[in-house]
C-alpha positions, 0 to 999 in steps of 0.5 A: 749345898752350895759347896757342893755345887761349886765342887761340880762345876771345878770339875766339870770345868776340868774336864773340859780343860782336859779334854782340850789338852787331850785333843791338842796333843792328839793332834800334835802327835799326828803332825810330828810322827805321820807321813802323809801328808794330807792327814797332817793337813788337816791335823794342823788345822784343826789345831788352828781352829782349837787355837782361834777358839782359845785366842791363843793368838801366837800359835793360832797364827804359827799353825796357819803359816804352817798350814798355808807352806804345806797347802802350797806344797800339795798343790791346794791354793784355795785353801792355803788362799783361804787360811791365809785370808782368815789369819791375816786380823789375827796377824795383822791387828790382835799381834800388831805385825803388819809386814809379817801378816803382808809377807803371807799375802804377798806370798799367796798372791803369785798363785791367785790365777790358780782359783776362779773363786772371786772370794778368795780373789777379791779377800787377799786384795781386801787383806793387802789394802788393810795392811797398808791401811794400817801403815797409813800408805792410804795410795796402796790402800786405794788400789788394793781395795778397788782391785777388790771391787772388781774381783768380787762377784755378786754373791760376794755383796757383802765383801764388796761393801765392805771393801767399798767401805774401807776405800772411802775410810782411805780416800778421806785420810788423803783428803779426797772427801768427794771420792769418800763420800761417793764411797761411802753411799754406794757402800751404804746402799749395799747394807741396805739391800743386805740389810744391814742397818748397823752399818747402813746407817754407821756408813752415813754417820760416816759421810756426815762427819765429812761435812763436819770436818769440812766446815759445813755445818748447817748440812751436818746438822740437817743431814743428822736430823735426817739419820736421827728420824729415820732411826726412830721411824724403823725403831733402831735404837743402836748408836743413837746416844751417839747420834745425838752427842754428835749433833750436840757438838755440831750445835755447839759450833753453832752456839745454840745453847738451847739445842745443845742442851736438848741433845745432850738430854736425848743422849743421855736418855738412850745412853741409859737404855743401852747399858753397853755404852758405858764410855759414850755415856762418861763423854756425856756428862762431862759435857752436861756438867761443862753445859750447866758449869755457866748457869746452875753450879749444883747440876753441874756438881751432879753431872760430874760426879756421875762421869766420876763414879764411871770413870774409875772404872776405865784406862786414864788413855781413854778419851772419855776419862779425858774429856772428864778431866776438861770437865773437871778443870772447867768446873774448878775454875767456876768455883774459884778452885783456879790453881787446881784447874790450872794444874789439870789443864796444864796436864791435859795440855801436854797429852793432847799435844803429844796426840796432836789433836788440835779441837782439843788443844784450841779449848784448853788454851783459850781456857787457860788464857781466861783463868789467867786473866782473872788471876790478873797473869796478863803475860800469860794470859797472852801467851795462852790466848795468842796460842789460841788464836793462831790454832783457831786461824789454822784450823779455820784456814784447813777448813776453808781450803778443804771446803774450797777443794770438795767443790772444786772436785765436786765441780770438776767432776760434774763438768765432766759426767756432764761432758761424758753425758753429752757424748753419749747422747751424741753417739746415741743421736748418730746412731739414730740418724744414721739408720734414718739416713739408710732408710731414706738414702734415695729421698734426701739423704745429703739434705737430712745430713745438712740439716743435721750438722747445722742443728748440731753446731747450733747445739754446740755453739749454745752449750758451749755458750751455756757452760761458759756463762755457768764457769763465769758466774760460778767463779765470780760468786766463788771470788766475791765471797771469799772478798765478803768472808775476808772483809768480815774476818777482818772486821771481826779481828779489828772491832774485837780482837784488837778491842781486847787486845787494847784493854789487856794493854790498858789494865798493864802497870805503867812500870811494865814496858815489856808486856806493854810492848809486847801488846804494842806488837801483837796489835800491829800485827793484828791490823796488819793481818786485818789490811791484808784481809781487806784493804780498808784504804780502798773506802777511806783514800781510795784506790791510788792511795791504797795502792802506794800504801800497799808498796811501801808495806810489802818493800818494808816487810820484805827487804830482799826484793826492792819493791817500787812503782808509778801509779796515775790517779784512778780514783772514781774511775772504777766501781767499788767492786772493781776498785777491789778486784784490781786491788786484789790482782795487784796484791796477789801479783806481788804476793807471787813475785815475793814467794816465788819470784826470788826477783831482786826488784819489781816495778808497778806502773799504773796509766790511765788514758781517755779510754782505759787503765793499763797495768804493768807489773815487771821483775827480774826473778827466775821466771816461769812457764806460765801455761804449764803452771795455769794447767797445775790444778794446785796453781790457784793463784795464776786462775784467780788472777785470771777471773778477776781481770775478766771480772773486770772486762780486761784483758790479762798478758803474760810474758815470762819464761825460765830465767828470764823474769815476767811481765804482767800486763793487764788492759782494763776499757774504762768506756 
């Protein structure tokens, strides 16, 4: 019975395969024998579309530029448009041939005038964004799918998203994340009035990993909560396995162990109520068995073996096999199985380092360095524990610049909605006044326009005032925590690193000189980063002191410029937080000299009268146009310099040009 069973459906599975052939060749043999040309138009997309059906992707993308040539020659743009929007994923993606799928569209897009159809308009600009997307030209890209935007209609909500969508994807590559996340809501907002909740909420997840990457945190994690809830509330259970491995990670930053836990469980838990994320679910317990490696050796046993009999079944390029590997080497090493975890490390090290991927690489280093010193490899342990260190500086350093740049965007572009905000209001208010005025011309209409102009330099004069005052306060809270941040990073790395640092050095053999010295070094320049970070001379000689000190290091360390000074005795003059922020216009000065300056020389001078404390900073280097330069949004430096000496009620004088070295001059009323 079951033999029979089986002998019917090979043949009805023949016949349909036959059918197939049959009608392939049908239409073939119309396109090589027929005249006319509109038959053979449509006898070639038919092809096209037994091809798509099939994934025979080769000719489903031969037939279409055949398709499109012909369409072209008969004057049918729409649908030549069309065929060549629909085989540009087949083309561009499932072949890997971008330049050959942007040729097509390039092509097409000298007839785009010939069509009022804003789909076909705005999908060719959509398809030529994505092709530069794919070759990281993220500009092109940017431009292509804003040209999108306008193109669509409404009826097109959909595409108009998605393209919407794609921008915020390209203006996060470059780094612009404020212009990504208003992407990404007002894309997000879209899906939702379609109804979409896949990619409303994917959309959000999206600006949530913005906060992330950049450092904020806190806001990832109440943001998520937020995503996480709303998901419960509507019952859709689509990418919460996701949801929670993500907040696990964003805890992890936060060193919750308890909360760790806790979503790890949740993910575990709605990764089994959804049987197709396999992968998601191998990324899950090797987190649970690296979670549970530190506190209960058997759990943690359970949870690898579970990720093991998955990932037998998966590619070893996978990043779940991946993180199944870490988790592997980690648990060896808690068994005391050392050279086997080492030997997985070390492997998975040279793959990250090819991919790049820096989270990755930091772990695996700061792993190896432990292993290391437990096996008594002090030299290296070193080496793989100062690899983590300056990945570890690195990433934090990205971080804070990307942070620090998101607000400087979020701040510039408020400023100025808030400016185009005002003179709209203003129109709006003229507007009014002047059809006012022309009612009651005859009754005063010169006494109204006084009165009006007065209110309305009075409105200036306050909002002028206001937003100063708010530029003033926002800079000087922006440099006081940055000071703050410094001097506990330079804390951290005097009071633990160093401590480290002198204990790996304590338990080196006396006989071992090289380690020894090697060690000797890394803490010199261990305290040499932590002075830098916050000059600690300030509190224990004070100001002068910390002034000469600061001299006699940068003309030690940089031998190409010859750097020297006369300094008064300011001690007790200034507050602490003056002392710092003179302190600090000093070092970036010289930092600048130093880095682009190319001076020979430089000569600090530092005099103090009855009433104030003049600093003179002069070099004999190349110069600079210091307007041109204050007004390049990426010149921080010169802006930093300028808000801490009016942090200080001092008057800040600039004299320089090309080729002719600079003057910095700073006048600081000390009654």
């Amino acid at each position: 019975m079951k033999i029979k069973h089986i002998v019917t459906v090979i043949a009805l599975l023949w016949s349909v395969f036959s059918f197939g052939q049959a009608k392939t060749v049908y239409f073939q043999k119309i396109i090589d024998t027929t005249s006319n040309k509109t038959l053979k138009l449509s006898s070639i997309d038919s092809l096209i579309q037994i091809y798509k059906k099939d994934h025979n992707d080769l000719l489903h993308a031969e037939y279409a530029e055949k398709y499109i040539t012909l369409a072209l020659k008969l004057e049918k743009y729409e649908s030549a448009i069309e065929a060549g929007i629909h085989v540009f994923y087949t083309i561009n993606t499932r072949l890997g041939q971008r330049e050959r799928a942007l040729t097509i569209i390039r092509k097409l897009e000298k007839f785009i005038d010939k069509t009022n159809d804003s789909y076909l308009k705005g999908g060719l600009y959509l398809k030529k964004g994505g092709g530069y997307f794919n070759g990281k030209d993220f500009e092109k890209a940017i431009d292509y799918y804003s040209l999108a935007i306008n193109l669509y209609s409404d009826k097109d909500s959909i595409h108009k998203a998605d393209a919407i969508f794609f921008r915020g994807q390209a203006h996060f590559e470059i780094g612009d994340f404020l212009k990504s996340v208003n992407d990404y809501k007002l894309a997000s907002k879209y899906y939702e009035t379609l109804g979409d909740k896949e990619y409303t909420f994917y959309t959000l997840a999206s600006i949530i990993s913005i906060y992330g990457a950049n450092g904020f945190t806190e806001k990832a994690i109440i943001e998520r909560e937020k995503l996480i809830q709303k998901k419960l509330d509507l019952n859709f259970l689509h990418g919460l396995s996701v949801d929670y491995y993500n907040h696990y990670a964003s805890y992890k930053k936060t060193n919750n162990k308890e909360k760790q836990k806790e979503n790890l469980l949740k993910a575990l838990e709605y990764s089994l109520k959804n049987k197709n994320v396999q992968k998601n679910r191998v990324s899950i317990y090797a987190a649970l068995s690296k979670f549970y490696s530190s506190i209960d050796l058997n759990k943690s046993k359970q949870y690898l073996d579970d990720a093991e009999q998955l990932v037998l079944q998966e590619d070893k390029n996978t990043i779940s096999y991946k993180r199944y590997q870490l988790a592997k080497a980690y648990y060896l090493s808690k068994t005391g199985q050392k050279n086997k975890a080492i030997s997985i490390y070390t492997a998975s090290l040279r793959d990250q380092e090819k991919f790049k991927n820096s989270s990755s690489i930091l772990d695996i280093n700061r792993s190896l360095s432990e292993i290391y010193l437990e096996k008594g490899d002090h030299k290296k342990a070193l080496e793989h524990h100062t690899t983590y260190t300056n990945i570890k500086d690195s990433i934090f350093n990205r971080t804070k610049t990307n942070a620090l740049a998101y607000y400087q965007t979020l701040y510039e572009t408020e400023k100025k909605e808030a400016e185009i905000q005002k003179q709209k209001n203003d129109i709006d208010f003229l507007a009014a006044q002047n059809e006012n005025k022309r009612r009651l011309i005859i009754f005063g209409g010169i006494g109204l326009f006084l009165t009006f102009l007065i209110i309305l330099l009075y409105r200036n004069r306050k909002h002028l005032q206001k937003k100063n005052q708010l530029q003033t306060h926002f800079s000087q809270n922006l440099l006081m925590s940055q000071d703050l941040e410094r001097k506990r990073i330079s804390k951290d790395l005097h009071d633990s690193l160093g401590q480290s640092l002198l204990i790996v050095k304590n338990k080196i053999p006396q006989e071992n000189n090289d380690a020894k010295e090697l060690l000797n070094n890394a803490i010199e320049e261990m305290r040499s980063i932590s002075r830098v970070l916050y000059p600690l001379q300030l509190k224990e000689l004070g100001i002068t002191s910390a002034i000469h000190n600061l001299l006699e290091q940068l003309d030690e360390n940089y031998p190409d410029t010859y750097i020297f000074g006369d300094v008064d005795n300011i001690d007790g003059i200034l507050s602490n937080e003056q002392e710092l922020n003179l302190f600090r216009v000093i070092q970036e000065c010289l930092s600048n000299i130093i880095k682009h300056a190319k001076a020979k020389s430089a000569k600090l001078q530092v005099e103090k009268d009855e009433n104030q404390i003049v600093m003179t900073l002069q070099d004999n280097g190349v110069g600079f146009d210091f307007l041109t330069k204050f007004k390049n949004l990426k010149s921080l430096g010169l802006k930093t310099i300028k808000e801490r000496v009016r942090y200080l009620n001092g008057v800040l004088k600039v004299e320089s040009s090309p080729g002719s070295g600079s003057v910095f001059k700073i006048i600081i009323q000390t009654t």
